[in-house]
N, C-alpha and C positions, 0 to 999 in steps of 0.2 A: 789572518796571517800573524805569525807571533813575533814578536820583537827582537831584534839585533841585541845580542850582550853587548856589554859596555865592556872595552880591552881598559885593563885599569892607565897603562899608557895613556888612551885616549884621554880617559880624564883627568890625567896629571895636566898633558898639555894643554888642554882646557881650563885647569884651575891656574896653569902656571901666567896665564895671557891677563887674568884677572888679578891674581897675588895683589901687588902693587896697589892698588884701589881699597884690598878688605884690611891693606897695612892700615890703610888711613889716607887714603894720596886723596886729594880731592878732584882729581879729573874722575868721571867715569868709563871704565871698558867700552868701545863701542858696544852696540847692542846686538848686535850678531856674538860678538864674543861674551858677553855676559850669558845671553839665552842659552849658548852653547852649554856652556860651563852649568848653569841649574838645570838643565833639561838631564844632562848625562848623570850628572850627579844625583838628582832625584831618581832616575831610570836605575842608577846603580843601588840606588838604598831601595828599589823595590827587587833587586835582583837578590838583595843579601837578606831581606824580611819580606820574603813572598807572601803573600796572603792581600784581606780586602777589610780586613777590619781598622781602620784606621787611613784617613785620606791627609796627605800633607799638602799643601799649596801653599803655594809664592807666585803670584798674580804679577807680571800677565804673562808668566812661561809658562810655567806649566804645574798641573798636579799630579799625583800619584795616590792610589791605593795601596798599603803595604799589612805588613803584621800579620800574622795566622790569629782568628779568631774568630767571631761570627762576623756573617758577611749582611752587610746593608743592600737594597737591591735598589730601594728606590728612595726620590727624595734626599734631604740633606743627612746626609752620615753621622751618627752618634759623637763617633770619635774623629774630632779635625782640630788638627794644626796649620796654623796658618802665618806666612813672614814673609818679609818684603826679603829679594834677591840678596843685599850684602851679608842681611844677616842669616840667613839659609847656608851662604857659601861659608861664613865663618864658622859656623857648628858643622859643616861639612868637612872643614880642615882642620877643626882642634881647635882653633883660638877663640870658641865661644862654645862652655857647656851648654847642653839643653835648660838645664837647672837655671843656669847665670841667664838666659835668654827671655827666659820663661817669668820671671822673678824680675829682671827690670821692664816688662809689659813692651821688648820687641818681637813676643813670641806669643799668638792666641793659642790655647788647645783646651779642648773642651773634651768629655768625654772624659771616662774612668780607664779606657787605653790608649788614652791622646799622650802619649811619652817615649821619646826617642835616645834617653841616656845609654841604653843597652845597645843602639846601633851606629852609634855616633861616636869617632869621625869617623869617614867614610877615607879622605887620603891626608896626609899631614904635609903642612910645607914647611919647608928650610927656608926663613924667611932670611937667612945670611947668606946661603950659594944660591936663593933663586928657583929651590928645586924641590920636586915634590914626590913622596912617597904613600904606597896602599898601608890603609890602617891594619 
């Protein structure tokens, strides 16, 4: 069965439930609303870079294949990116390049196509009205 697209709505109100948290807040999002927000969000950066050459995971929600290019079939994937949930949503919203992620070591990627500057952000937030817009 093939997967539900992601309404960019959707992941607005997803990201907007988190916002607050990736400002800096120190409570965290419940966990139903965190997983929300990286599950849609990854599912929407494989909707925008289809393909299976490149695996991104943020443990323990979820992973994705993404990028056109050769495809791995078995075993651990050439090209993998790997980040813990705030910092995934924060390159997902604009407030953290790939580059900047990658470079202070809260971002692993391995592989000669482990690089997601070209698809990244996925939606930006207004962090003064609260509100959040598709890249």
């Amino acid at each position: 069965m093939a997967k539900r697209g992601v309404e960019a709505s959707e992941l607005r109100r997803a990201v907007q439930h988190v916002a607050p948290w990736l400002d800096g807040g120190e409570e965290p999002p419940p966990r139903t609303e965190l997983a929300k927000a990286v599950r849609l969000s990854l599912r929407t950066l494989e909707q925008l870079a289809p393909g299976r050459s490149v695996e991104v995971r943020v443990p323990p929600y979820a992973a994705v294949q993404c990028v056109e290019g050769p495809r791995h079939t078995r075993g651990t994937p050439p090209n993998v990116i790997e980040t813990d949930a705030r910092t995934w949503l924060r390159m997902a919203t604009g407030a953290l390049s790939f580059a900047e992620a990658v470079a202070d070591g809260s971002v692993t990627a391995s592989g000669a196509r482990a690089d997601l500057d070209g698809w990244l952000p996925l939606v930006r937030i207004d962090s003064t009205q609260g509100s959040a817009d598709s890249a």
